[in-house]
C-alpha positions in Angstrom: 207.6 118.4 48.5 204.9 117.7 51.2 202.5 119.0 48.8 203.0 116.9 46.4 203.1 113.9 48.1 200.0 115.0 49.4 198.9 115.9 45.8 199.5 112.1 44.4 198.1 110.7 47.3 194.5 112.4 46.7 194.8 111.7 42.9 195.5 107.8 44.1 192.7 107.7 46.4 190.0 109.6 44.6 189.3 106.6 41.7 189.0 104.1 44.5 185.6 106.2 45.8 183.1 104.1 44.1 181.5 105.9 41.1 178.3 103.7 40.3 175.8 103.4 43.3 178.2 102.9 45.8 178.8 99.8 45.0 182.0 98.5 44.9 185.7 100.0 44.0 186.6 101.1 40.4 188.3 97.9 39.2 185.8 95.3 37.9 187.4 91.7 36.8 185.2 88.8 35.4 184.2 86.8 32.2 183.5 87.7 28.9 181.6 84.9 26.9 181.0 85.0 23.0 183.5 85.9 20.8 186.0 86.2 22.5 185.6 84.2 25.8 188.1 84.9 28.6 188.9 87.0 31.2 187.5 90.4 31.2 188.3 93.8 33.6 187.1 97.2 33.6 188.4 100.2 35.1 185.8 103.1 35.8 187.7 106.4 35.6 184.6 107.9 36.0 180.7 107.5 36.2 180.5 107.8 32.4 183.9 107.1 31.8 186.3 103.7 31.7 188.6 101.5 30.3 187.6 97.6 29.4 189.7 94.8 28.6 190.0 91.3 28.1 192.9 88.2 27.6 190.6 85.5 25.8 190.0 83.4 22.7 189.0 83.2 19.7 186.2 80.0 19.6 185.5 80.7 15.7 187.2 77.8 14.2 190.9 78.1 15.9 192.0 78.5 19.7 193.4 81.5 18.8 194.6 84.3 21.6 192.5 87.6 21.9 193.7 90.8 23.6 191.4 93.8 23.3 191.3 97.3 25.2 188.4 99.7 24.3 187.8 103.2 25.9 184.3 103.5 26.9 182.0 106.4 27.3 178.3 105.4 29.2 174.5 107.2 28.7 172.6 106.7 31.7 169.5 108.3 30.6 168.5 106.1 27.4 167.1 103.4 29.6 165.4 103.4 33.2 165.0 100.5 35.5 163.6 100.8 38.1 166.7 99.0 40.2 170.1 99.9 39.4 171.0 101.3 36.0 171.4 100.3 33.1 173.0 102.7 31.1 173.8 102.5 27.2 177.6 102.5 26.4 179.9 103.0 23.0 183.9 103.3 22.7 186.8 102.9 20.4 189.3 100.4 21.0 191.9 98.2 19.7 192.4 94.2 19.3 195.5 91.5 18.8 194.9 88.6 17.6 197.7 85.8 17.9 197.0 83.1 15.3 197.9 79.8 15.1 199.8 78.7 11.4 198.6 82.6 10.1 199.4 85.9 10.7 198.5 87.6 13.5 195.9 90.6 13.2 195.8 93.7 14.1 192.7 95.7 14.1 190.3 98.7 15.4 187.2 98.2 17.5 183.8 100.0 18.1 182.2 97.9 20.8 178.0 99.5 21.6 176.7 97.9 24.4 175.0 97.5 27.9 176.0 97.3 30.9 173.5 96.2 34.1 174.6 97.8 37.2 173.0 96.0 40.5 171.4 98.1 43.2 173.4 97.1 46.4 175.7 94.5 45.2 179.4 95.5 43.5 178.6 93.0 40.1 177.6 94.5 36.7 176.6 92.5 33.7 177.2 93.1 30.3 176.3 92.6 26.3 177.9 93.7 23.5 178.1 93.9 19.5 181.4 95.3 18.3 182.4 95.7 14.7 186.1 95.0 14.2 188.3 96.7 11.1 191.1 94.3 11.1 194.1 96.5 9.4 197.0 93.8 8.9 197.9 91.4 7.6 194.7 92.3 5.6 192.2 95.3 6.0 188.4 93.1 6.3 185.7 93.8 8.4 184.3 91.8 11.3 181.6 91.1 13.9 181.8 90.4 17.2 180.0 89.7 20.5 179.9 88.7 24.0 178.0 88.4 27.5 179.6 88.8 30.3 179.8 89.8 34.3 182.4 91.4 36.3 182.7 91.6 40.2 184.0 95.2 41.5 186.7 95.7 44.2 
């Protein structure tokens, strides 16, 4: 029983070490700015590894509400800076979007992006492109993309 209380406890504690530069914890939460524009948070499950998110809106004609969560996977050695990293990132996600007089949509999304990691300070910045396959009430296809910046805890 001790053991695996003691078990759990290490698996808790081991994704709050920080994994990029020491900077930070492994939940990021910020803004996302394009389309959509909202609230953004990332959680690093590892150095190349995390889980992205954002509760926002749709500027492109309606107020319409945006939810999206995307799995990410990171390459840092397409880029070098010469302070923090930069690394190259691409993941598969999926998107609701809650319409105002029309159907919501439902759809899959491939956001490719990059993502600024600053030496010494737990803030990241971001850009993305992200094609959308919207699958109902219609199957279309879509483009998307954002800025944004997220602070690390």
């Amino acid at each position: 029983m001790i053991r695996r209380l003691l078990g759990i406890l290490v698996l808790l504690a081991v994704p709050s070490v920080s994994l990029a530069h020491g900077e930070g914890g492994p939940f990021g939460l910020g803004i996302i700015i394009g389309e959509p524009t909202g609230i953004s948070g990332k959680y690093r499950l590892s150095s190349r590894n995390a889980i992205d998110g954002a509760v926002a809106w749709s500027l492109g004609g309606d107020n319409d509400l945006h939810l999206h969560g995307d799995y990410l996977y990171h390459w840092y050695d397409v880029i070098e800076v010469k302070k923090g990293s930069l690394p190259l990132y691409a993941g598969l996600g999926g998107r609701v979007k809650f319409r105002e007089n029309q159907d919501n949509e439902i759809g899959f999304r491939i956001p490719v992006g990059l993502n600024y990691l600053f030496h010494g300070a737990p803030f990241d910045a971001f850009v993305e492109i992200v094609p959308v396959l919207e699958l109902a009430p219609d199957t279309e296809f879509n483009m998307e993309g954002a800025i944004g910046g997220r602070f690390y805890f």
